[in-house]
N, C-alpha and C positions, 0 to 999 in steps of 0.2 A: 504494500500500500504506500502511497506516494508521504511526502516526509509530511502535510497538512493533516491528514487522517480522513481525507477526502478523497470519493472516487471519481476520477475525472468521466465527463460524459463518452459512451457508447453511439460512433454512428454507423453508418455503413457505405461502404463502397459501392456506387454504381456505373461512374463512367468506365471506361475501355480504358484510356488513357490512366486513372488510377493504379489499375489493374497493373500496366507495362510501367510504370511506373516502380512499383512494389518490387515488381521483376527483377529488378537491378540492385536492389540491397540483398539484405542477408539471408540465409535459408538455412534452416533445420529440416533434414528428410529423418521422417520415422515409418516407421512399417506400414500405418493406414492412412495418413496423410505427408505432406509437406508443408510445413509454419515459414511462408515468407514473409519480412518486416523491414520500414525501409522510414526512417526518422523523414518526419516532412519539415522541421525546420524553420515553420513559421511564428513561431511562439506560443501559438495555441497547444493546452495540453490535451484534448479531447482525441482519444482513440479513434482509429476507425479499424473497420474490418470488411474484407470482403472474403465471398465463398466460391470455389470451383468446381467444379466436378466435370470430367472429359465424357466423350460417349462411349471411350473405349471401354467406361468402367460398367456400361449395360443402358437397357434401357431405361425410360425417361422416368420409372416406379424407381427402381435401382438409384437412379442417381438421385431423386427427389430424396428418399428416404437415408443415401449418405448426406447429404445439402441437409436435413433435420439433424443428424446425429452431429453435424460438427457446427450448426448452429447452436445446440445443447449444450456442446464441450465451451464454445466460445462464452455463453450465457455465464455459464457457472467460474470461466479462469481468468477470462483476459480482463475486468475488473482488476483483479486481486494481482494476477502474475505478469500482465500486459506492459509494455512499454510505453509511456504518457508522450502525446505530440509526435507518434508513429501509426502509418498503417501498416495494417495487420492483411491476410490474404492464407486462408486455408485451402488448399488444394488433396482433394480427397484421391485415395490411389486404390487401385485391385481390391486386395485386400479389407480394406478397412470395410466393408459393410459384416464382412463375418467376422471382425474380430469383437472381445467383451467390450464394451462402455466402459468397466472401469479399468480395463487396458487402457484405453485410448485417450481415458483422463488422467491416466500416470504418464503417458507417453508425451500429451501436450505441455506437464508441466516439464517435464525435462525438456524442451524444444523450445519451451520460454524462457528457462535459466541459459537454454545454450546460446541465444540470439540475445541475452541481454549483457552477456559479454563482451 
C-alpha cells in the first residue's frame, strides 16, 4: 500500500495505442498469464489496467471466461501489490483457464514483486 495509507484509483485500458504502449516496458511471464507494466510518468498516481486474451487461447466462451478470471485476480491484487502512476496489461496464455485460482493469485503476486523491481 502506497506510503498515505490510500488506494490510488483503478481504471482501465481501452485504446490500442495504450495497449502498445505497455508493450515496451517491463514483463513478468508466468505459467497462465503474462503481467506487463510500463510507468506513464505523468504524475498522476491512479493505476490502470488492461486485459488480453488471443484466439489462439479458444473460442470466444474460452477467452471471455479467462478475461473474468484475470479480471478477479486484478480486482483482489493490483490495489494492494500494483505499481501507482503505471499501467498495468494482463495477457492470458494456454494454460491459465485450467489452472487453480488460487494458483494464479500466488502467481500474480510474484509477477508484481518481480516488475516492481
Amino acid at each position: 500500500m502506497p506510503a498515505g495509507g490510500t488506494v490510488p484509483a483503478v481504471a482501465t485500458l481501452t485504446r490500442r495505442s495504450d495497449f502498445l504502449a505497455v508493450n515496451a516496458g517491463r514483463r513478468a511471464p508466468m505459467p497462465g498469464f503474462v503481467l506487463l507494466m510500463r510507468p506513464r510518468g505523468d504524475g498522476d498516481d491512479a493505476m490502470r489496467i488492461g486485459f488480453t486474451v488471443t484466439k489462439k487461447i479458444g473460442n470466444a466462451v474460452v477467452r471471455n471466461r479467462m478475461k473474468r478470471r484475470l479480471r478477479a485476480l486484478a480486482r483482489s491484487l493490483l490495489p494492494v501489490k500494483g505499481v501507482p502512476g503505471a499501467d498495468h496489461v494482463l495477457i492470458g496464455r494456454q494454460g491459465g483457464i485450467e489452472r487453480d485460482y488460487a494458483l494464479l493469485e500466488i502467481e500474480l503476486g510474484k509477477a508484481f514483486a518481480k516488475i516492481a523491481r
